[in-house]
C-alpha positions as CSV (number, residue, x, y, z in Angstrom):
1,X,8.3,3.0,2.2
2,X,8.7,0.3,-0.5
3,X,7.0,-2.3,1.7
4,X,4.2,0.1,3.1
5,X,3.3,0.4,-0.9
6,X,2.9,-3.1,-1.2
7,X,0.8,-4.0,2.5
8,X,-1.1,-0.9,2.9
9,X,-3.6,-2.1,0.3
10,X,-3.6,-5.6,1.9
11,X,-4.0,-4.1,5.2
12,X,-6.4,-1.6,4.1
13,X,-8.7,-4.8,2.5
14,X,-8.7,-7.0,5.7
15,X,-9.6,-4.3,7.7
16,X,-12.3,-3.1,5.2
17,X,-13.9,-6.5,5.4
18,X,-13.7,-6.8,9.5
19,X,-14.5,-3.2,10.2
20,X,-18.1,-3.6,7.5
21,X,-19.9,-5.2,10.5
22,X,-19.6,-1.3,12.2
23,X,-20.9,0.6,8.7
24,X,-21.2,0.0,5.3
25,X,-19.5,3.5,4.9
26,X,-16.4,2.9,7.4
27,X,-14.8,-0.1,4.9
28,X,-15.2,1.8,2.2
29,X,-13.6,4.6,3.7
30,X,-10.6,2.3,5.4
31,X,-9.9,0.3,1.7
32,X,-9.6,3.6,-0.5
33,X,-7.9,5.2,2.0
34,X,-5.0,2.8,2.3
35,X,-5.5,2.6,-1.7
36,X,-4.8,6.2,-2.2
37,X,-1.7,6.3,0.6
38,X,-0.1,3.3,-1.3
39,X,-0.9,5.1,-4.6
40,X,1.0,8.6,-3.4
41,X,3.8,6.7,-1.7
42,X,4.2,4.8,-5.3
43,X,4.1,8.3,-7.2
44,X,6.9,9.4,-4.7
45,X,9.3,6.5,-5.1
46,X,8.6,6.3,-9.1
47,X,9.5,10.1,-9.0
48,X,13.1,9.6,-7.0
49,X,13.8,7.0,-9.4
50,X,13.3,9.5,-12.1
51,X,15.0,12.5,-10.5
52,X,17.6,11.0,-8.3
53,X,18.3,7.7,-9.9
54,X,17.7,6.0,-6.7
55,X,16.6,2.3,-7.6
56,X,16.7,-0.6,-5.1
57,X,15.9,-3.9,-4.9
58,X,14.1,-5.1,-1.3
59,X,13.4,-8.7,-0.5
60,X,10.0,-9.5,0.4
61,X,10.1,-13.2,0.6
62,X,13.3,-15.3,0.6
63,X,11.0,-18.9,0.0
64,X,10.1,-17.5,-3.3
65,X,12.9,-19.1,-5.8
């Protein structure tokens, strides 16, 4: 869930910018949707930090010392 809050956004913009040759409305649809999905999944992991104590650390990139 951790790394689908930090790509969905990324994935929701490159598809937003291919997808705007088939309607204006269709990226704009596609980018906030993938916005407002990473925006919920970040509500839910804040709020099982606050209720459960569950914290974690997750390595995204290793080069990145």
């Amino acid at each position: 869930m951790e790394y689908a809050i930090l790509f969905l956004p990324l994935i929701g913009s490159i598809l937003g910018y291919f997808g705007r040759s088939f309607t204006k409305f269709f990226s704009e649809i596609t980018t906030t949707v993938f916005v407002t999905i990473s925006a919920i999944l970040s509500i839910i992991v804040f709020w099982n930090g606050l209720e459960k104590k569950n914290y974690s650390n997750h390595l995204i990139l290793e080069w990145v010392n």
